[in-house]
C-alpha positions, -999 to 999 in steps of 0.1 A, spaced: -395 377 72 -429 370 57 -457 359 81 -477 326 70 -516 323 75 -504 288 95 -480 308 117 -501 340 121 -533 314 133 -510 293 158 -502 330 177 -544 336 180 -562 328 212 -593 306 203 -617 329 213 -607 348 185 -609 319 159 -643 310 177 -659 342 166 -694 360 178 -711 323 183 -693 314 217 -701 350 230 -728 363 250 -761 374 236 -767 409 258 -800 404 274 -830 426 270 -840 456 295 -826 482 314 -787 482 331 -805 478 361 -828 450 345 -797 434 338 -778 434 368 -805 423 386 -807 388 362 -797 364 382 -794 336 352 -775 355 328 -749 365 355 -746 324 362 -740 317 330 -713 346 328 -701 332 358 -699 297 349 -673 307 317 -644 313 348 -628 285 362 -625 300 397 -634 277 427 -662 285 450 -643 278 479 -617 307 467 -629 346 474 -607 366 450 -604 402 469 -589 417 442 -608 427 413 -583 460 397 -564 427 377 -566 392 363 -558 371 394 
């Protein structure tokens, strides 16, 4: 059975069709440089619809 462009696109997550523009530009400095800035960690953080009045405990998975 031959796979069309149409059916093999349908089966693609969006983040994959979006490409390198929706993702994250890594920041300049050192890892520590980087953990420590606080606005590109919001803006990481603001990509997850989680809601601040949940506390997710576990972090081995995708909860």
């Amino acid at each position: 059975m031959a796979l069309s462009r149409r059916a093999m696109l349908t089966g693609l997550p969006l983040s994959l069709m979006a490409g390198p523009a929706t993702a994250l530009a890594r920041p300049a400095g050192t890892p520590v440089q980087i953990a420590h800035d606080e606005p590109f960690w919001r803006t990481v953080a603001s990509r997850f619809r989680v809601s601040p009045d949940f506390v997710n405990l576990e972090n081995g998975s995708s909860a």
